[in-house]
C-alpha positions in Angstrom: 78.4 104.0 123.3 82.1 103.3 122.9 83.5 104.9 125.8 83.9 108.2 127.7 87.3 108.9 125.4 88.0 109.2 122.1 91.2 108.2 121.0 93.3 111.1 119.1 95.9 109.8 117.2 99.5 111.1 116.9 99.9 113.5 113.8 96.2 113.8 113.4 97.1 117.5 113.1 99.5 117.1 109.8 97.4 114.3 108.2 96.6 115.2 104.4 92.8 114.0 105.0 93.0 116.8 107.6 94.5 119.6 105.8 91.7 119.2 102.9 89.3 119.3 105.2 91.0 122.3 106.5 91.3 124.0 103.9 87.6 122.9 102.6 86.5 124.7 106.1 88.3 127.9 105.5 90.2 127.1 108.7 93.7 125.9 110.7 94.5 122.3 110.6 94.2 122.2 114.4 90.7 124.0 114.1 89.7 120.8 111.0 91.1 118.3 113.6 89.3 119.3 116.7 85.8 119.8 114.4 86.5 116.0 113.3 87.0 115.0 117.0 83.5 116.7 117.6 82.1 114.6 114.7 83.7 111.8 116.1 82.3 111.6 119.8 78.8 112.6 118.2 79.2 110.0 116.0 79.8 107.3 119.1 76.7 108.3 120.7 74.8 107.7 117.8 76.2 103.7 116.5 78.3 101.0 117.6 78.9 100.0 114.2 80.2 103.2 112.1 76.4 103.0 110.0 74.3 106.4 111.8 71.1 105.8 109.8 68.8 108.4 108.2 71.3 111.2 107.9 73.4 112.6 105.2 76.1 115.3 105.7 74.4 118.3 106.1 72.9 116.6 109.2 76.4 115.9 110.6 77.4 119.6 109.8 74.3 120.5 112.0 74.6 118.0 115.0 77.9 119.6 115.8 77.4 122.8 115.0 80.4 122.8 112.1 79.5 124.2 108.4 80.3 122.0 105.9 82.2 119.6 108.2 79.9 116.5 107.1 80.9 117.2 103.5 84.5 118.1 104.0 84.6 114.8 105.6 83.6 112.7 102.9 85.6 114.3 100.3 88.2 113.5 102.1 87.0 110.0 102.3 86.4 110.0 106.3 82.6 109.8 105.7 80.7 108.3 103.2 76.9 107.4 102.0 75.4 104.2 102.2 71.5 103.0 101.5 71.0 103.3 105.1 72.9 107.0 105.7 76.3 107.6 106.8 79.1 105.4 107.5 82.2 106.3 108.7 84.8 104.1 107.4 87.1 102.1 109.5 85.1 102.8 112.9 86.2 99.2 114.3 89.9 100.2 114.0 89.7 103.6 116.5 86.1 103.4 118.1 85.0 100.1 118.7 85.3 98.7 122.3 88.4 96.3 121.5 90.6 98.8 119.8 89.6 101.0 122.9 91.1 98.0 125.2 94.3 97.8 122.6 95.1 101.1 123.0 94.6 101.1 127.2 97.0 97.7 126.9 99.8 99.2 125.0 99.4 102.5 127.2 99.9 100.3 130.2 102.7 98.0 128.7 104.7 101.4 127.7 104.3 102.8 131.1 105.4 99.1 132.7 108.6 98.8 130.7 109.3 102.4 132.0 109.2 101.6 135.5 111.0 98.2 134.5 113.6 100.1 133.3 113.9 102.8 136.1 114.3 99.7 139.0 116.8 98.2 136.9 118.7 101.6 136.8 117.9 101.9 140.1 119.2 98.6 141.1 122.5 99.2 138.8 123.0 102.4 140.6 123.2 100.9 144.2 125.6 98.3 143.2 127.7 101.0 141.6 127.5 102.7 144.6 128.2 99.9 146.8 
C-alpha cells in the first residue's frame, strides 16, 4: 500500500535484532534478513498503519511461508501483539509514504552533490589545462 520498494537499510545484515532471529531460525544472518524483508513487503500489503488485525505470529510465519519467523520477530522486539493483532513497531519511520519520499530526497540530493562535484572538477581541470 506503501510503495512498490521496500527500503533495506545499511547493516541490516549485522544488526543484533537480526542475528537472534537468526539464530532463532536455525539459519545465516543474510537468510533471517531476507525472511524479515518477506515479512516486511507482506506486511505493506496488509496496513498502512503497522496494526495487521486478527493475526498473531503463527499467521505471519504462514503468509510467507517462513517457520517460526512471526515469533522470532517479536522476541526480538520487531513484532509485537496488541488487542487488535500484530503491530509492527516503528512502521511510520521505514514504510510509511513520507519516510519513503525522505529516503528518494536524500538519494537524489547525494547523487546531485556528486555531479556538483564532478562539473566543478571538471571546470578546475580545464582552467588547469588552459
Amino acid at each position: 500500500m506503501a510503495g512498490d520498494w521496500i527500503k533495506w537499510e545499511k547493516g541490516l545484515m549485522r544488526k543484533a535484532e537480526v542475528i537472534r532471529i537468526a539464530r532463532a531460525l536455525d539459519s545465516t544472518p543474510q537468510h533471517a534478513a531476507g525472511c524479515c524483508m518477506q515479512v516486511w513487503e507482506w506486511a505493506e500489503e496488509q496496513t498502512t498503519d503497522g496494526v495487521i488485525r486478527g493475526i498473531d505470529f503463527p499467521d505471519v510465519s504462514m503468509a510467507v511461508g517462513v517457520p517460526g519467523i512471526g515469533e522470532a520477530m517479536a522476541a526480538a522486539g520487531w513484532l509485537r501483539t496488541s488487542s487488535d493483532g500484530i503491530v509492527l513497531p516503528h512502521w511510520d519511520r521505514h514504510n510509511a509514504q513520507p519516510s519513503k519520499a525522505r529516503a528518494l530526497n536524500a538519494l537524489r540530493m547525494k547523487v546531485t552533490r556528486a555531479e556538483q562535484r564532478e562539473r566543478t572538477l571538471n571546470e578546475r581541470a580545464r582552467r588547469v589545462r588552459a
